[in-house]
C-alpha positions as CSV (number, residue, x, y, z in Angstrom):
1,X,-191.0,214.2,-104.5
2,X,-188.8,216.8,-103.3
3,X,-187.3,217.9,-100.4
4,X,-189.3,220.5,-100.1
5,X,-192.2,218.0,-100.2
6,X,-190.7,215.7,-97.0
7,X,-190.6,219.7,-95.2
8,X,-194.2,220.3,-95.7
9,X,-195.6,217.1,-94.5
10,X,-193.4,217.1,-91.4
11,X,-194.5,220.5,-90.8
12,X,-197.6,219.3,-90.7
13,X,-197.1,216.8,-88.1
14,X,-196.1,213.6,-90.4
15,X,-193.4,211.6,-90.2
16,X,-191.5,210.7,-93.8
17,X,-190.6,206.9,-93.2
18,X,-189.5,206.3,-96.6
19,X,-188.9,208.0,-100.1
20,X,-188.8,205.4,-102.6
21,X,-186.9,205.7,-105.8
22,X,-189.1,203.7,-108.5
23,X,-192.6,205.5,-107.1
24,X,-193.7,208.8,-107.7
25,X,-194.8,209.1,-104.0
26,X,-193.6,209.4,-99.9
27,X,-194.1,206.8,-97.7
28,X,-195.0,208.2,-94.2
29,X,-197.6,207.5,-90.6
30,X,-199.6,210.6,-89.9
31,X,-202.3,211.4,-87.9
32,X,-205.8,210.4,-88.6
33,X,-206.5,213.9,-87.3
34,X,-205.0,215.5,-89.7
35,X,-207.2,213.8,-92.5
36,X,-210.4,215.8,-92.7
37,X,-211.8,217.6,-95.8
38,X,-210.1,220.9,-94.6
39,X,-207.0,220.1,-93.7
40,X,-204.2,222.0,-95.1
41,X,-202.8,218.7,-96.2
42,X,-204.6,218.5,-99.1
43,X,-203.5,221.9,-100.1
44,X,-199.9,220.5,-100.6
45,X,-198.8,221.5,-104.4
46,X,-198.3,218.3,-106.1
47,X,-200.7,215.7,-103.7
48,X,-202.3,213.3,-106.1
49,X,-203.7,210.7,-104.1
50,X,-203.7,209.6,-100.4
51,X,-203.1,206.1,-99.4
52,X,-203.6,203.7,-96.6
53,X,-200.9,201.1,-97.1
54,X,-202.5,198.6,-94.5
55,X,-200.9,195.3,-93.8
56,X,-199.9,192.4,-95.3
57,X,-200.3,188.3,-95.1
58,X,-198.8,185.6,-96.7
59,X,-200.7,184.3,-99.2
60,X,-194.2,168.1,-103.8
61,X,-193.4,165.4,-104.6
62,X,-196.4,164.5,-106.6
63,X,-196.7,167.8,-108.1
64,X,-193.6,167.9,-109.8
65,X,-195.0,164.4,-112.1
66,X,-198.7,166.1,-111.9
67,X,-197.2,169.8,-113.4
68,X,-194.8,167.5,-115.9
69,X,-191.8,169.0,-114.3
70,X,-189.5,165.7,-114.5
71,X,-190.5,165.5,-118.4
72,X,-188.0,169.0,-118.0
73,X,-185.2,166.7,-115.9
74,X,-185.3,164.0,-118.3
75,X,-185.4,165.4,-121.8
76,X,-183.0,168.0,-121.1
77,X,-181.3,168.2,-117.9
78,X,-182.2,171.2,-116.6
79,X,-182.4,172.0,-113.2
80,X,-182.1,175.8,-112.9
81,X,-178.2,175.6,-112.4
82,X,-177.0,179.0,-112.7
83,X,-180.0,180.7,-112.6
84,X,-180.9,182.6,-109.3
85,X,-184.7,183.2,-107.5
86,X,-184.7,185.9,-105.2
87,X,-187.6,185.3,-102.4
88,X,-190.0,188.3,-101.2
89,X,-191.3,186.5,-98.3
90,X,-191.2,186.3,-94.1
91,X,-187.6,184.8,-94.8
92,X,-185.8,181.4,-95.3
93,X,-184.1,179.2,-93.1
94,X,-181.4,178.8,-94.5
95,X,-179.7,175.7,-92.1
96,X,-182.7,173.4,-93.3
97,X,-181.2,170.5,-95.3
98,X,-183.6,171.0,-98.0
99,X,-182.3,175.3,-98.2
100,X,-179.1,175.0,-96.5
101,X,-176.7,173.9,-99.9
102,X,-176.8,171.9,-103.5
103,X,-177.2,168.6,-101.7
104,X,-173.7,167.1,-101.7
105,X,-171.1,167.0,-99.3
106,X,-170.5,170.6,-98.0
107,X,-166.5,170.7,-97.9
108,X,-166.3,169.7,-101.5
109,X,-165.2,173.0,-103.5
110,X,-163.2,175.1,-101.0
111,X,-160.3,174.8,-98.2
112,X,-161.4,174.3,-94.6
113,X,-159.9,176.6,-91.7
114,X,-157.3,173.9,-90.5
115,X,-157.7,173.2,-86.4
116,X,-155.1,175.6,-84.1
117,X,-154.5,175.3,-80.7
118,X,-156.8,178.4,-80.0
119,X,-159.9,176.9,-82.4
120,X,-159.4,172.9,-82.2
121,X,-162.5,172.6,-84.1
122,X,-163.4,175.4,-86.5
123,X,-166.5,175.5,-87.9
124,X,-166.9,174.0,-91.2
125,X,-167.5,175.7,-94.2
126,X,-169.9,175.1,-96.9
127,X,-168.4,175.3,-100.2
128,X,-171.8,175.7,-101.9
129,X,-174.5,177.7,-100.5
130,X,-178.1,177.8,-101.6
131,X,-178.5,181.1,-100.4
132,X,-176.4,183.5,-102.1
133,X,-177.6,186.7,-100.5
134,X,-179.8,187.9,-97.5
135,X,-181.5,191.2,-97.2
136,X,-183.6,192.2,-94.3
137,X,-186.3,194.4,-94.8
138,X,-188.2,194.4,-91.2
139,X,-185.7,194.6,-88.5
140,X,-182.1,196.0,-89.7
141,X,-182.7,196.9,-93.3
142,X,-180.0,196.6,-94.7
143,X,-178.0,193.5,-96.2
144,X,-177.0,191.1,-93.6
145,X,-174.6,187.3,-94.5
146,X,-176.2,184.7,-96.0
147,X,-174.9,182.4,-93.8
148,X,-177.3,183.8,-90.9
149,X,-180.3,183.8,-93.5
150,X,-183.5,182.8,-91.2
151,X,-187.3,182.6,-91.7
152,X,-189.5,185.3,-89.2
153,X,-192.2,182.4,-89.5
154,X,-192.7,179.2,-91.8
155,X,-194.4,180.6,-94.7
156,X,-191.2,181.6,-97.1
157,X,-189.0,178.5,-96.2
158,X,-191.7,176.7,-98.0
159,X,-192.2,179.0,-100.9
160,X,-188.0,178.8,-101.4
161,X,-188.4,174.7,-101.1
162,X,-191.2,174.9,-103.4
163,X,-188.9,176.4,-106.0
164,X,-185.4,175.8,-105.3
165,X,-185.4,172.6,-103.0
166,X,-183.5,170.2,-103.0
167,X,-185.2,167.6,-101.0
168,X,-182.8,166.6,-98.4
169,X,-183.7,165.4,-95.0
170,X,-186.6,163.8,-94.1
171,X,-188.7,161.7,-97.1
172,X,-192.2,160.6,-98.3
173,X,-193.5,157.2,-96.8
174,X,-192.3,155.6,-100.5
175,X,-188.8,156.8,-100.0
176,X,-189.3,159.9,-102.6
177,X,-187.5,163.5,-101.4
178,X,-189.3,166.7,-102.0
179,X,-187.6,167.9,-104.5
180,X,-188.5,171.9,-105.7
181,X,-188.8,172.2,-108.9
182,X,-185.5,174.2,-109.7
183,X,-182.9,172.5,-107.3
184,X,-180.2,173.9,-109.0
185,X,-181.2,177.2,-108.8
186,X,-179.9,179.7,-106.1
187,X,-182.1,181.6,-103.6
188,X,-181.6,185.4,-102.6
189,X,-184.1,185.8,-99.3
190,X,-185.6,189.1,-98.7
191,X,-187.1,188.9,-95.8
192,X,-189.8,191.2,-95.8
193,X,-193.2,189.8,-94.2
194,X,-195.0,190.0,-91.5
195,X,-193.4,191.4,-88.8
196,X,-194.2,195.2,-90.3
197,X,-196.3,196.7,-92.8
198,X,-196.4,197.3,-96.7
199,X,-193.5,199.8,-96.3
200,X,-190.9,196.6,-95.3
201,X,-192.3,195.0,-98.7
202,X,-191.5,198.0,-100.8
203,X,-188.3,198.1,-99.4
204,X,-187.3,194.9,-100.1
205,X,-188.6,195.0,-103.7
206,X,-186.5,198.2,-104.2
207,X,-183.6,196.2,-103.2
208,X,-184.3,193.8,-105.6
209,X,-184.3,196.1,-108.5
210,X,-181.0,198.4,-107.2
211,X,-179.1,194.7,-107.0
212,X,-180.1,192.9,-109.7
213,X,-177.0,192.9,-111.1
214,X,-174.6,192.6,-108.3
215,X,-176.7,189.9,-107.1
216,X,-177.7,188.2,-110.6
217,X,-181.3,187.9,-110.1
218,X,-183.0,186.5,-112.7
219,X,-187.0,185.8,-111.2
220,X,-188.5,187.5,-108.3
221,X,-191.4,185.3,-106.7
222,X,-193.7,187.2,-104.2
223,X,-196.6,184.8,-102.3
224,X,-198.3,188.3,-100.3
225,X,-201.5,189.9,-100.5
226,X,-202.9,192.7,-98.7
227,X,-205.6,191.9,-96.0
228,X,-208.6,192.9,-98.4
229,X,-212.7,193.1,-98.1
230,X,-214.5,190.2,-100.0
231,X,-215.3,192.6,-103.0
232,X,-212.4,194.5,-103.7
233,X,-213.0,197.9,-105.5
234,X,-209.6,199.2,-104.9
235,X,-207.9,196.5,-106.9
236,X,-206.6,198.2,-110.0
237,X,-202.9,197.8,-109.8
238,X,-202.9,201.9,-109.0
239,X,-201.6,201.0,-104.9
240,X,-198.2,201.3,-104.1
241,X,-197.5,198.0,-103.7
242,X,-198.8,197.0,-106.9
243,X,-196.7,200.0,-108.7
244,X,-193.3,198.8,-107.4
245,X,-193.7,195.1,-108.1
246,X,-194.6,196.5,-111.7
247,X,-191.3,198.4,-111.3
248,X,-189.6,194.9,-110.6
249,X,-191.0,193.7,-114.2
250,X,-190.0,196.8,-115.9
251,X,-186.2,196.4,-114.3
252,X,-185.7,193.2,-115.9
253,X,-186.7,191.0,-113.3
254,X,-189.2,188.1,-114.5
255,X,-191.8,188.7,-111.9
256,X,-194.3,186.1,-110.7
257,X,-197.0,187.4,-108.1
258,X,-199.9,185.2,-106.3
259,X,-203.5,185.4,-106.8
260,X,-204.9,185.4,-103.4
261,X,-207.3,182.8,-102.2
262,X,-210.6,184.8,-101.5
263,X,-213.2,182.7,-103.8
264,X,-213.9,179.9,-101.8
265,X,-214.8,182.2,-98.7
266,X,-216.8,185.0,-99.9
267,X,-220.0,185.5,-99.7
268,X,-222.0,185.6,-103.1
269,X,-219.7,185.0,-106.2
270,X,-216.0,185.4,-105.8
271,X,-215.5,187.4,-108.9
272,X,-213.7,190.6,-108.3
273,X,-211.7,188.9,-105.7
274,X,-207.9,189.0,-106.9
275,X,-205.5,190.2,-104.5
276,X,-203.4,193.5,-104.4
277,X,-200.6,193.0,-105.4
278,X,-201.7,190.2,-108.0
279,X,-203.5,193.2,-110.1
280,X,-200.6,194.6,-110.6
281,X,-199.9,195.1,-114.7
282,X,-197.2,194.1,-115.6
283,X,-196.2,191.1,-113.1
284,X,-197.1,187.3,-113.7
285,X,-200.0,186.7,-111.7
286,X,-200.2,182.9,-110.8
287,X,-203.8,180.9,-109.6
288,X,-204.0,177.6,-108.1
289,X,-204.9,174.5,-109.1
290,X,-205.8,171.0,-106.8
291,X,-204.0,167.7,-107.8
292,X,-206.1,166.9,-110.1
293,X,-205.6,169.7,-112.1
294,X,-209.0,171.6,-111.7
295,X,-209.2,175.0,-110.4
296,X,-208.7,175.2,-106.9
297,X,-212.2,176.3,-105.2
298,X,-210.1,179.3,-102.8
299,X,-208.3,180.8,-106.0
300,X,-209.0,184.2,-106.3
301,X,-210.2,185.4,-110.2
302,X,-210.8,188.3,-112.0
303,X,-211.6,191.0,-113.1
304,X,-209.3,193.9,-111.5
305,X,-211.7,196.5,-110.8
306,X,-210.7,199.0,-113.9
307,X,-211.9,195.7,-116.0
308,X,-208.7,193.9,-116.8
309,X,-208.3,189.5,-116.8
310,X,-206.3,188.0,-113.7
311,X,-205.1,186.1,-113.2
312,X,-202.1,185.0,-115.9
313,X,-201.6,181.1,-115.6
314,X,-202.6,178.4,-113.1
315,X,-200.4,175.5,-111.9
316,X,-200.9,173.2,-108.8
317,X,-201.0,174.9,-105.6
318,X,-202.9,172.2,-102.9
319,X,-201.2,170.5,-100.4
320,X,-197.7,170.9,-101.7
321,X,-194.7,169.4,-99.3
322,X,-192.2,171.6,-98.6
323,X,-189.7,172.4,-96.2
324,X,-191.0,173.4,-92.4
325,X,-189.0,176.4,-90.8
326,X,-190.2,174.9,-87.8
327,X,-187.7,172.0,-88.1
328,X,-183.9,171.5,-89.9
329,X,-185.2,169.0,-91.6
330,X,-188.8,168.3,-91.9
331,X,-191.4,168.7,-94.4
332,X,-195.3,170.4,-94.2
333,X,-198.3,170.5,-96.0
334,X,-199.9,174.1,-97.7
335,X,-202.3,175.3,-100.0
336,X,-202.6,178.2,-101.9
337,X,-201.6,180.6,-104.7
338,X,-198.9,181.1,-102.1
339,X,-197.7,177.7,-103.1
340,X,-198.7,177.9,-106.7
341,X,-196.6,180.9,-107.3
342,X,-192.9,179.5,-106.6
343,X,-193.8,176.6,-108.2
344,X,-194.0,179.0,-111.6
345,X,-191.2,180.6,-111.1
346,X,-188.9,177.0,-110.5
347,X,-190.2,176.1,-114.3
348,X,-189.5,180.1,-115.0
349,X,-186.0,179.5,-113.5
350,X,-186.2,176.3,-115.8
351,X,-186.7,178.2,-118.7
352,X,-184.0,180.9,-117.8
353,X,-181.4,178.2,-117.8
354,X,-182.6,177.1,-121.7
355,X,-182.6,180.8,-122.7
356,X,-179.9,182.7,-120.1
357,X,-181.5,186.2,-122.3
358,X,-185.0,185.6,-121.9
359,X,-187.1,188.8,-120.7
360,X,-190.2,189.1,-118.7
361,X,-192.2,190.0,-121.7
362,X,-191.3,187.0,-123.7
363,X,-191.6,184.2,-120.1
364,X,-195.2,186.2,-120.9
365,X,-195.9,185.4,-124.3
366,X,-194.6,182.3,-123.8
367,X,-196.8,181.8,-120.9
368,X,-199.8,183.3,-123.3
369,X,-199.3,181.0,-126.0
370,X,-198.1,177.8,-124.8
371,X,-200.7,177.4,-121.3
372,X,-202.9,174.7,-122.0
373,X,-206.7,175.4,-122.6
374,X,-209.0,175.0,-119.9
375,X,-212.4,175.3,-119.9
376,X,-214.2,177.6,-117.2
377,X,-215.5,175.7,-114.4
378,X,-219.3,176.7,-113.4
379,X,-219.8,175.7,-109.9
380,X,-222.7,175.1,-107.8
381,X,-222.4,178.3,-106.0
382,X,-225.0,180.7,-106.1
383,X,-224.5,183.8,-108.6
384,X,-222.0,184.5,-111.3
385,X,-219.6,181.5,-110.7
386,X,-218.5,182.2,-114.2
387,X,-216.0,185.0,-113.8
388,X,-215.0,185.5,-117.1
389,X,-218.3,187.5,-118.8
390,X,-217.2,187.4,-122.6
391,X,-213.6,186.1,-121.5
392,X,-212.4,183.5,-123.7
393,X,-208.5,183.4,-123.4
394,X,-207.0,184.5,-120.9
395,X,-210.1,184.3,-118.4
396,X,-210.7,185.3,-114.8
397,X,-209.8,181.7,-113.7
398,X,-207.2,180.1,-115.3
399,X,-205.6,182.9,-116.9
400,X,-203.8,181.6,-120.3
401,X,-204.6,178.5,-119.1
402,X,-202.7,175.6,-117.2
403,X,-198.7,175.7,-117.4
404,X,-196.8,173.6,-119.6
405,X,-193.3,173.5,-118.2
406,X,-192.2,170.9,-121.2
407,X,-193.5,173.5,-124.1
408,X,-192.2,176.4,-122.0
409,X,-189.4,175.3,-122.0
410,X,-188.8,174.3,-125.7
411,X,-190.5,177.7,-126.8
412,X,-187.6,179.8,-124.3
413,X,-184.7,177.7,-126.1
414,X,-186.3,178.2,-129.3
415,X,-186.2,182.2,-129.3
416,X,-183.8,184.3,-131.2
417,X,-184.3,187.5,-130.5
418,X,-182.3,188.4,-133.7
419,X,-185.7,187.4,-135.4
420,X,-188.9,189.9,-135.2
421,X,-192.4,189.3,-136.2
422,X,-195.6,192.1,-135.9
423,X,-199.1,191.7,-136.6
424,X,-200.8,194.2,-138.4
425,X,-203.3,194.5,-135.2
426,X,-205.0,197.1,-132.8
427,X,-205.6,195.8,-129.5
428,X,-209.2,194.8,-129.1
429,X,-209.6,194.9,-132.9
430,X,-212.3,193.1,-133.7
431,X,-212.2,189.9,-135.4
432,X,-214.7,188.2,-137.8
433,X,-214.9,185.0,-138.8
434,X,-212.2,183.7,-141.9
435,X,-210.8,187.4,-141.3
436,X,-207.3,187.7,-143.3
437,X,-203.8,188.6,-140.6
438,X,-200.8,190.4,-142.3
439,X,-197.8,191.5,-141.3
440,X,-194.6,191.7,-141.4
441,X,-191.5,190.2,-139.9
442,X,-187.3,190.4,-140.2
443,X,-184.4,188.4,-139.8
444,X,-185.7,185.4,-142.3
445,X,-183.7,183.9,-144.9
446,X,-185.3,183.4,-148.7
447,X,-186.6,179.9,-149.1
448,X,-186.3,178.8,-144.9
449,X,-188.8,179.0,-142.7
450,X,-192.5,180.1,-142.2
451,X,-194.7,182.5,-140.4
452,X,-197.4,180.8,-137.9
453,X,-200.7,182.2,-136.6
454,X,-202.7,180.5,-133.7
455,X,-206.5,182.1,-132.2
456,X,-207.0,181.4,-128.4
457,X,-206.1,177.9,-127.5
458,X,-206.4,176.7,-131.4
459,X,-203.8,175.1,-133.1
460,X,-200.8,177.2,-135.2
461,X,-201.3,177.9,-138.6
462,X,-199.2,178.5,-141.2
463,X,-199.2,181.3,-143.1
464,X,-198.6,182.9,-146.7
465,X,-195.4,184.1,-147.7
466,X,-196.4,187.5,-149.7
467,X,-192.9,189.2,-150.2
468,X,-190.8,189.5,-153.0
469,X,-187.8,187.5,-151.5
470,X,-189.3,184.9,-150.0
471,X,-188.2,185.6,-146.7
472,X,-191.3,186.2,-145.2
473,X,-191.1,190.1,-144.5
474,X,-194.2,190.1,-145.6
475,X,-197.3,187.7,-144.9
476,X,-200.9,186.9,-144.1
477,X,-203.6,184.0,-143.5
478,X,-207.4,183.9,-144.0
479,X,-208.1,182.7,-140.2
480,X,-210.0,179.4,-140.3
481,X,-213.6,180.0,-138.7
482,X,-213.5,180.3,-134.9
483,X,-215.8,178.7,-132.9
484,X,-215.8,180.8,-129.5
485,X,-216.4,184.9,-129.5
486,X,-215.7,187.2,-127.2
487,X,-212.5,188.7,-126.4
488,X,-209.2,186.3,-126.9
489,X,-205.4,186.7,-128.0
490,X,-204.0,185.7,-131.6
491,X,-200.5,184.7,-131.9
492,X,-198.0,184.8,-134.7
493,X,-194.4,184.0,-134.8
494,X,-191.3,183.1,-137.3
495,X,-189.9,179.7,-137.5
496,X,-186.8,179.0,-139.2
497,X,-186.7,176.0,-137.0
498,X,-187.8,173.9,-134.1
499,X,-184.8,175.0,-132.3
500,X,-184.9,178.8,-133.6
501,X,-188.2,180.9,-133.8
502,X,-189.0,184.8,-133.2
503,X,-190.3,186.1,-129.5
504,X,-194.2,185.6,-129.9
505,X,-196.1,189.0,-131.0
506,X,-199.4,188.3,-128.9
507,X,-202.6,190.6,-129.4
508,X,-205.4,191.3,-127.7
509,X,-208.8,191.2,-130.4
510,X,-212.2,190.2,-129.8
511,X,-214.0,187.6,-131.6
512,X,-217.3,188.1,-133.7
513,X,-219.2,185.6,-135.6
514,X,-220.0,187.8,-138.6
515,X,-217.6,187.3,-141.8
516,X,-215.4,189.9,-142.8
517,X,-212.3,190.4,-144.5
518,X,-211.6,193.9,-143.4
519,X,-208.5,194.7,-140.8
520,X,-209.8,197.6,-139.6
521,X,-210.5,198.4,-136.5
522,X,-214.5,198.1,-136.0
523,X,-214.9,198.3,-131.9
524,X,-213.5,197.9,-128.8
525,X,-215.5,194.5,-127.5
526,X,-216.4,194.3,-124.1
527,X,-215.8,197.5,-122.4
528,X,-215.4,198.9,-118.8
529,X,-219.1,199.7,-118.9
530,X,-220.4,195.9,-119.6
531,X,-217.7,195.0,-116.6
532,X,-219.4,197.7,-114.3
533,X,-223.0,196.7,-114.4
534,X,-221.9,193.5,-113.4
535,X,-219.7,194.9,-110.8
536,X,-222.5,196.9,-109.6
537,X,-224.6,194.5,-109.0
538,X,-221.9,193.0,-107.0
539,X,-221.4,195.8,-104.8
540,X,-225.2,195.9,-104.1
541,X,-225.1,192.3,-102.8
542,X,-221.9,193.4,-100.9
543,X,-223.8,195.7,-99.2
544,X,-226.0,193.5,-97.7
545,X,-223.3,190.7,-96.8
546,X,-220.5,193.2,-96.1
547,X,-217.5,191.0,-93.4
548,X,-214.3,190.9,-93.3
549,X,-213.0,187.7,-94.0
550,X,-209.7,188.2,-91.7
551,X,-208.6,189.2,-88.3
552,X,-206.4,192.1,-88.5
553,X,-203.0,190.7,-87.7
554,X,-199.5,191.9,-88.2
555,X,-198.9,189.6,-91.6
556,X,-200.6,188.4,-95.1
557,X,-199.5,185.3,-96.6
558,X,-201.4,183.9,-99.5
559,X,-202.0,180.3,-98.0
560,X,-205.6,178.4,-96.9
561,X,-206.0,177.5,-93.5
562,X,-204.2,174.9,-92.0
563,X,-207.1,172.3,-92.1
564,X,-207.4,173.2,-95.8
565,X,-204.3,171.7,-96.2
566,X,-203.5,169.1,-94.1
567,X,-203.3,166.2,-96.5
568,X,-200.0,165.5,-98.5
569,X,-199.9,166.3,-102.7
């Protein structure tokens, strides 16, 4: 938008808060008198779309064994050491022993201001901050030292200590510390939430993507949802919000986003219930699991209202210790996808450390390929308790499936990118039984290596070598017979070795039961219109249980209430 643009609305009584640079649009409060159907506002040259950002709310030691975490520790060492997590949250305190450095003795690295008669006792410095940077979105935004980095409330301390904690201070009743599951990793905190609106949240995103350089930001983790109806109709990744967090992918920055926790409390199904910003494209949308690895009963699932599968991947979310804000040194219980969400991007940080040139779109394929296959779980709720319709991977519940932070992390130290793979595949092609995959691939040598194929959650297959060379440039496999139809992903990939493989080409396809040996395209499976009779009826029951689920308070975090989660993980 142009100047010109900020002139007209102002003349018009609005006020131009913000112009952000990575959305086509003006941020701005205006009158609600203004809005009628014959207001010159809508006359404006160039208005597209009007848009009532609203507000916002914030959506271990056990889980760290549970998710397979310490397999990471043990087999390889890594800890997220050098890699950095920047924090879109209500802030993190950063003089909490758990936040405030790497967990050894602070003096060790630097020189200490030596005592003078005018200072006798100068405040000691610590040579190794956790907290690299601190930008404040709500109050001065702008960047402010990250030796005064504080939490506005409780809810991002625990999402940092979730990811990056070290542990220290106060311990389990067994002597075990909290550790987060990257403690080597440093934490940027953008303190954004929930003092504001939307706008702050934007804001701090854009910051994100304008320093990710300077500031060496290699994961962005985001636990905030917008206060939403039970039924969302609005949720298909076209808000604001849900544009600049895909903005944040597209800059480089491996995104993770929550879920939301709106299944266990609505009234007739739950489907449909995934929160903005969580149906954003491009972004890593996490769910929740319990301790015991099922799906956790709040978790929001799919589909996005324009028909899409949320969320991405589940890992454990319930009653997760981390550190409380409300103390320097003690630990609290949560649940939610708020808590599921860092704990994805600590084995994302993880796997940054193995592979320092990983992208967003390959911690994706990685995350498609490698999640572990769950089934869906049909509960004793009334109504569609199945989300998924002809889902079979990803689904509306689990996404890819459950993380494996072990295999994602031996598939992200694996990749070299100087080795490309593509499936000759439309998206939503469909698939018959014993069909034949080709394609092609580059950066093989003659006689080393093969090309593997997997369907869904089955296993890899390997497949023919048809080129000339023998470098695999040119291949196929007659798919073994699948067992499950409907729509799922087919991988393939180049191995040259366990330690060096291509980025995963992942497609979309749906699967039929007839035979056929044709690749052409022959449909495009389930379609929007399937998805809206069932969304249809949904709105019909809406209708006649229409509440809103939550008070209308300055703040959105994507966490269950506090008796939810009152028992330790």
């Amino acid at each position: 938008p142009s100047t010109a643009d900020v002139d007209a609305l102002e003349e018009l009584g609005a006020t131009v808060t913000m112009r952000p640079v990575y959305l086509d649009s003006l941020i701005a409060t205006i009158s609600l008198d203004i809005i009628h159907p014959e207001s010159p506002l809508f006359e404006l040259p160039g208005l597209v779309m009007l848009e009532d950002l609203g507000l916002a709310e914030t959506h271990m030691n056990e889980a760290v064994p549970n998710m397979a975490v310490d397999q990471v520790w043990s087999q390889y060492g890594y800890d997220g050491t050098g890699v950095t997590i920047a924090v879109l949250d209500t802030g993190v305190r950063g003089d909490h022993e758990g936040l405030n450095d790497m967990d050894d003795e602070l003096t060790i690295g630097c020189e200490q201001p030596e005592p003078d008669p005018l200072n006798p006792n100068p405040i000691i410095i610590d040579c190794d901050p956790k907290i690299s940077a601190f930008y404040d979105a709500v109050i001065t935004d702008s960047e402010q030292p990250a030796g005064e980095s504080y939490d506005s409330g409780t809810h991002g301390s625990h999402v940092a200590g979730i990811a990056a904690g070290t542990g220290g201070g106060q311990v389990s009743a067994d002597g075990s510390s909290y550790i987060g599951v990257a403690p080597g990793a440093w934490v940027i905190n953008i303190l954004a939430c929930c003092d504001g609106d939307i706008q702050d949240i934007i804001e701090g995103a854009e910051w994100a993507i304008e320093n990710k350089n300077s500031k060496g930001i290699d994961i962005l983790t985001s636990s905030l949802g917008e206060q939403q109806l039970e039924i969302h109709f609005d949720n298909d990744g076209s808000s604001a919000w849900s544009q600049q967090m895909d903005a944040v992918a597209s800059s480089g920055i491996i995104t993770f986003l929550s879920a939301g926790n709106e299944f266990g409390g609505a009234t007739f199904a739950g489907c449909n219930t995934i929160d903005s910003p969580g149906d954003a494209n491009l972004p890593i949308t996490v769910a929740s699991l319990d301790k015991d690895l099922g799906l956790a009963i709040y978790s929001s699932r799919g589909y996005t209202s324009d028909g899409r599968v949320k969320p991405d991947v589940s890992v454990i979310g319930s009653n997760i210790m981390a550190p409380d804000a409300a103390t320097s040194d003690g630990y609290t219980s949560k649940s939610g996808t708020s808590m599921a969400t860092p704990l994805m991007a600590g084995i994302a940080a993880l796997m940054v450390e193995a592979n320092p040139d990983i992208t967003h779109d390959q911690v994706k394929d990685i995350i498609s390929a490698d999640s572990i296959e769950r089934d869906l779980q049909l509960l004793d709720d009334p109504g569609f308790n199945d989300c998924s319709v002809l889902e079979t991977r990803p689904d509306n519940e689990f996404g890819f499936g459950q993380a494996d932070p072990l295999l994602f992390v031996q598939s992200a130290g694996g990749i070299d990118s100087s080795l490309n793979i593509t499936m000759n595949l439309d998206t939503l092609q469909h698939i018959g039984n014993e069909s034949r995959i080709s394609g092609t691939s580059s950066g093989g040598v003659p006689g080393v290596g093969f090309v593997q194929i997997k369907v869904g959650g089955g296993d890899w297959q390997r497949a023919s070598d048809t080129s000339s060379s023998g470098d695999w440039s040119s291949w196929n496999l007659k798919l073994q017979p699948h067992i499950e139809s409907g729509n799922s992903t087919v991988y393939s990939r180049l191995v040259i070795s366990d330690e060096q493989m291509s980025p995963v080409d992942a497609r979309r396809v749906i699967l039929i039961d007839g035979q056929t040996d044709s690749e052409e395209v022959s449909g495009v499976g389930i379609t929007f219109g399937s998805y809206a009779i069932l969304l249809s009826f949904l709105a019909i029951v809406a209708l006649l249980s229409w509440t809103v689920r939550r008070s209308q308070r300055n703040g959105m975090k994507d966490e269950v209430t506090d008796e939810e989660s009152s028992s330790n993980i």
